[in-house]
C-alpha positions, 0 to 999 in steps of 0.5 A: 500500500502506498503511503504518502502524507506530505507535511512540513514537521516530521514530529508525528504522533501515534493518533496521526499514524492510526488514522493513516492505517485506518484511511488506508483499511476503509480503502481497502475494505472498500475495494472488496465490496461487490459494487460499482466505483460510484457506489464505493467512492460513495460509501469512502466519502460517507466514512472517511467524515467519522475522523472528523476532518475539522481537526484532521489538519495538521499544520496551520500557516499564518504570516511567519509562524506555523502551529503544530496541531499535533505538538502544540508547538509554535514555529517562527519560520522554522525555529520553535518559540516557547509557548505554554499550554494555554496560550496554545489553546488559545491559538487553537481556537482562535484560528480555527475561526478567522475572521470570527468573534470568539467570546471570552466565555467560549475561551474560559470554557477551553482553558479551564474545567467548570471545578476550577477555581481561578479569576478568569478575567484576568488568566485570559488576559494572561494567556493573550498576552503571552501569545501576543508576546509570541506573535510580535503582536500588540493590542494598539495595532494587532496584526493577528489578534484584535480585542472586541471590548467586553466580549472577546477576541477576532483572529485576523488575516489567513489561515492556510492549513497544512497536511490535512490526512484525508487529502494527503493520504493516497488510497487506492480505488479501483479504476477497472470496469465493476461486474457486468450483468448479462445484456438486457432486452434492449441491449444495455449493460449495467453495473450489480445494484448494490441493496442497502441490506448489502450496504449496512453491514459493510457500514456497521462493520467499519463503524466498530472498526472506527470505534475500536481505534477511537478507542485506542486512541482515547486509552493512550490519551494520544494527543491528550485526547482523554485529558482534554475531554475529561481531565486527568483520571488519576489525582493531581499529586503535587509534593514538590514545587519551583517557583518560577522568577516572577515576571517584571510588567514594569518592564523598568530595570531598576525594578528588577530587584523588586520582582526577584525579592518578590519571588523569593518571599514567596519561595520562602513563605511555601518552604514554611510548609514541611510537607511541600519541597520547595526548589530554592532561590538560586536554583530557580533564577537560572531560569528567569526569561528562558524559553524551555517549557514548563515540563523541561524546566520541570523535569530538570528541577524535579518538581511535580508542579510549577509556580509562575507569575508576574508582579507590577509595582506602583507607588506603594501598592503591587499586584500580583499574579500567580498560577499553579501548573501540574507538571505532569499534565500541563493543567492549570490547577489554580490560579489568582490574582492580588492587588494590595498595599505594600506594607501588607505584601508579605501577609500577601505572601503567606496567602498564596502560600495557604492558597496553593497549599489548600489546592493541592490537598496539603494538610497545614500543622498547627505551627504552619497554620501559625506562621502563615497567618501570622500579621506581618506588616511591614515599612515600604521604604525598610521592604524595599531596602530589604529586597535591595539588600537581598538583590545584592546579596546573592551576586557573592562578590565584594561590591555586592556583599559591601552594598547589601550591608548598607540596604539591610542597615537602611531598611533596620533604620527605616524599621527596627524591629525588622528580623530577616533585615537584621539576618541579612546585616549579620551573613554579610558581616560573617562573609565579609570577613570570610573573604579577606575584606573586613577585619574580624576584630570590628566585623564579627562583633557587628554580625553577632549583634544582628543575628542575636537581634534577629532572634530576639525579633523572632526565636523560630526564624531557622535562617537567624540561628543558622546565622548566629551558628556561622557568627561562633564558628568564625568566633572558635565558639565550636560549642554554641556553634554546633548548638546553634546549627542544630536549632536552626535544622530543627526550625527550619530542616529545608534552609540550605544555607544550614547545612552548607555552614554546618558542613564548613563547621563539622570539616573544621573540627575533623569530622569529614564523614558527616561534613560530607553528608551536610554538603551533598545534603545542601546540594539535594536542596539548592542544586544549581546555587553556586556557593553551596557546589563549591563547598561542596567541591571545598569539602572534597578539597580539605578531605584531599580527595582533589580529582573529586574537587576539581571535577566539582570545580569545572562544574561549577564554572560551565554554568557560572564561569564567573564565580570568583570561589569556585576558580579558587577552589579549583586552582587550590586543586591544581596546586596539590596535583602539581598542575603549576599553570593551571593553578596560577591561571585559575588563581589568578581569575579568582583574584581579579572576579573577586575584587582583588580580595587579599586571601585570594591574592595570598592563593597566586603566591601560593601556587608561584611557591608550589611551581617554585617560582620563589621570586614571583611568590615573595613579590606577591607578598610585598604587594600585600604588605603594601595593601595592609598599610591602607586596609586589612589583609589576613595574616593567615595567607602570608602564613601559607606562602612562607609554607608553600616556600618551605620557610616554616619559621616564617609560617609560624610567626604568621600563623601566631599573628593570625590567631592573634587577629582572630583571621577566620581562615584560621578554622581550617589550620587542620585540614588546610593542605597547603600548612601540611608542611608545617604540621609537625612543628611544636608550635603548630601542635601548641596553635591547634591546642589553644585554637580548641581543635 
């Protein structure tokens, strides 16, 4: 049997071949029935209308663009343009009727089930303007879709519609002459009348025929045929989600960090709930304007549901919408939209969060319940500070942690008894003296004081314990500090920020196994931030398995080749394999990402000792000498060029200087492998000693 469809996509699915095979099977049975050609041309044509041809073209052109029926793909020549399912839908019907008035009743009824609960108005207001955004099209001047006020939408132009299977599939009628009856009196000859007692069973039986493959395809729900007509058989069961960045409609710049804030409240808000997993900030922002589709986005994060929204600021009100997509089907499950003052925007927060907890049949415990309904107004000026400080926080580079310190301390000035500002106040602190750019003489003191505050504010926020937590261990307080970390695990068993500075701490004080398990534990949580892989990559490092770590180093940088942490934490790796070139190269990049801190700075001199380069590695620390005279420098890394050279007597004056300034890199004296020259010295036994190690 010849078959021939011609289209213009290649992406067939099982519903478009089953209907080839069942043209192709009318033909051929057709043929075996004992009747004239006009009779059998007949009965095909009566038959072949069952596959309902309305829907039976698979391609629909206008200007530019192709829509793939089969897919519900859009095609802007030739190249696919991200499009969700219910802009789709819209599509579909839209251009289905050009020309026509298709109502916003009839859009409402296609887009949603009747037991959904949603604000219909404003998800097809939605839905329209993500396809205008695809189309190029706009409501002032539409080129494709016209808005009819108060009564719904007009689909303008031609629509020419590709690969109808009907007219593409070829099947063979025979062309020869039909069996010819004896002459009669008068001498004509005539073809064998066909009796409709004859007819009807020939029609009955393709009849089940057609109802058998109707039925096959409705079982494998090919095209979701049995979704769409009567939802999904099988309970929607969503235990995990990822909220999605929320779109800016301001479409200003500087709004940017408002809308990003925004959708980290409200990831914050949903991860209070301990039986929904929720993907965190830094893995959820990578993909903010991407053009995967939703269940690619999905399966990568490994959700079960997706949240996306928008978020339009003016004055001191905003408006927010959210909806809530099963990942599984692509249905819609919920939807809402918010308007309210500023300073009511985190209350705001925590009700979408009840909202969608209700929706997908998640049960709140009594603390839950409390802390999502918690009053929780808030100062405009100290919010938008908050969220400034939070923007910067999380680009991890000097400027940016030195500029989130000043918002926090804005918006405390603004509001004093503002918790999570006084959380930020003390990680920046805590970071700033990590990285080699505050003194920890005057910047832990300041951090300590914040988080304490920020407890005494709210004593069940997880995020401000495991602040405190990172503030002891800088401090050498290993007790308190461990106390603290377990506090904040309780409170909060999610916040991956805990487990990331609890394995710092648990290396620290030799336990590598568990070190280890808090680490990956960090990873599970916030797979895709880029601090927590290189700690994780750290904690490979100070275990000396360094392949390990340098294989989690060129991760890290495939993704986010600017991270000044992880070019150092793979160039420290390079230096313990002997790869010299490698090392200063990486370690050299570090420096400059980082701002030029000095502890990255003392990492060159470093690898120049390691590749006995003696003279490169001493002028990098006159060069640091010459930066302590104007602002702090660790004494510590100075400590670690005069070990890498092999002059322990100098190792050691510069190691007791940095317990005596209390550098914070002075927790790592036991597992730091560049000092391993210089651990037998009597007086590093004595510093390991009074350090409480």
């Amino acid at each position: 049997m010849n078959r021939s469809i011609h289209c213009a996509s290649t992406r067939g699915q099982l519903h478009v071949y089953l209907q080839v095979a069942w043209f192709e099977w009318i033909g051929s049975y057709v043929t075996r029935i004992p009747c004239s050609l006009p009779d059998r041309v007949m009965l095909f044509e009566r038959l072949t209308p069952l596959l309902n041809p309305a829907h039976s073209s698979l391609l629909r052109r206008f200007g530019q663009f192709e829509l793939d029926l089969r897919t519900a793909e859009i095609y802007k020549e030739g190249k696919r343009i991200k499009l969700q399912d219910q802009p789709c839908q819209v599509l579909t019907l839209l251009t289905e009727r050009p020309g026509e008035l298709v109502t916003r009743e009839e859009l409402q009824k296609k887009l949603w089930p009747n037991d959904t609960f949603v604000d219909f108005d404003h998800g097809v207001n939605i839905a329209i303007n993500k396809l205008r955004d695809a189309l190029g099209d706009s409501a002032e001047h539409p080129r494709f879709i016209e808005t009819l006020p108060r009564r719904g939408y007009r689909w303008l132009g031609p629509v020419e519609c590709v690969g109808d299977v009907s007219a593409n599939v070829r099947v063979p009628l025979p062309i020869s002459a039909p069996r010819e009856m004896p002459s009669s009196p008068g001498g004509t000859t005539g073809a064998v009348p066909v009796s409709r007692d004859r007819l009807l069973p020939a029609v009955a039986t393709l009849g089940i025929a057609f109802l058998c493959v109707l039925g096959l395809l409705f079982a494998l729900d090919a095209g979701k045929l049995r979704t769409r007509l009567l939802g999904s058989a099988v309970p929607e069961r969503i235990q995990s989600v990822a909220v999605l960045p929320l779109e800016n409609l301001s479409h200003e710049p500087e709004q940017e960090y408002f809308a990003d804030g925004m959708t980290e409240e409200l990831i914050a808000s949903l991860a209070k709930i301990g039986a929904l997993h929720v993907t965190s900030r830094t893995s959820v922002m990578r993909y903010k304007r991407t053009n995967k589709s939703l269940s690619q986005v999905a399966s990568e994060l490994n959700v079960d549901g997706i949240v996306e929204g928008t978020v339009q600021r003016s004055g001191d009100r905003v408006r927010i919408t959210a909806q809530l997509i099963s990942a599984r089907t692509d249905h819609h499950l919920w939807a809402e939209s918010y308007d309210r003052e500023l300073k009511d925007v985190l209350a705001l927060q925590d009700e979408v969060a009840r909202t969608i907890a209700n929706e997908i049949k998640i049960t709140l415990t009594p603390q839950e319940q409390m802390s999502l309904t918690a009053v929780r107004p808030v100062n405009p000026g100290a919010y938008e500070a908050y969220l400034k400080g939070r923007y910067y926080w999380n680009k991890r580079t000097a400027e940016g942690i030195k500029k989130a310190s000043d918002y926090f301390q804005q918006a405390i000035n603004q509001q004093s008894n503002y918790g999570l500002a006084y959380s930020g106040l003390a990680d920046c602190n805590s970071g700033l003296t990590w990285h080699g750019f505050a003194s920890p003489t005057e910047a832990l003191p300041r951090a300590k004081a914040a988080a304490l505050k920020a407890i005494e504010i709210d004593p069940t926020s997880g995020e401000a314990h495991a602040s405190l937590a990172l503030v002891l261990s800088h401090q050498r307080n290993w007790a308190a500090a461990e106390n603290e970390f377990m506090r904040a695990l309780q409170l909060n068993p999610r916040y991956a920020n805990a487990h990331h500075w609890y394995g710092d701490y648990l290396s620290i004080v030799g336990r590598q196994e568990e070190a280890l398990v808090e680490a990956k534990r960090a990873f599970e949580l916030d797979p895709l931030s880029p601090m927590i892989n290189t700690w994780l990559g750290l904690r490979y490092y100070q275990a000396r398995q360094y392949d390990e770590a340098i294989e989690q180093g060129r991760k890290i940088l495939e993704f986010d080749p600017s991270f000044a942490p992880a070019h150092l934490l793979l160039g420290q790796a390079y230096v313990q394999k002997g790869l010299h070139a490698e090392a200063i190269s990486e370690l050299q990049s570090a420096t400059s990402l980082s701002g030029d801190s000095p502890i990255y700075m003392a990492q060159v001199g470093v690898a120049y000792a390691a590749a006995r380069r003696n003279t490169e590695a001493l002028g990098v620390i006159d060069q640091l000498q010459k930066v302590a005279r104007k602002s702090y420098v660790s004494s510590y890394g100075l400590a670690q060029i005069y070990a890498a050279l092999g002059d322990k007597q100098q190792a050691m004056k510069w190691l007791q200087s940095a317990y005596d300034e209390r550098a914070v890199w002075m927790a790592y004296l036991k597992v730091d492998p560049v000092l391993d020259p210089v651990h037998s010295e009597p007086r590093f036994q004595d510093l390991v000693r009074q350090m409480g190690l």
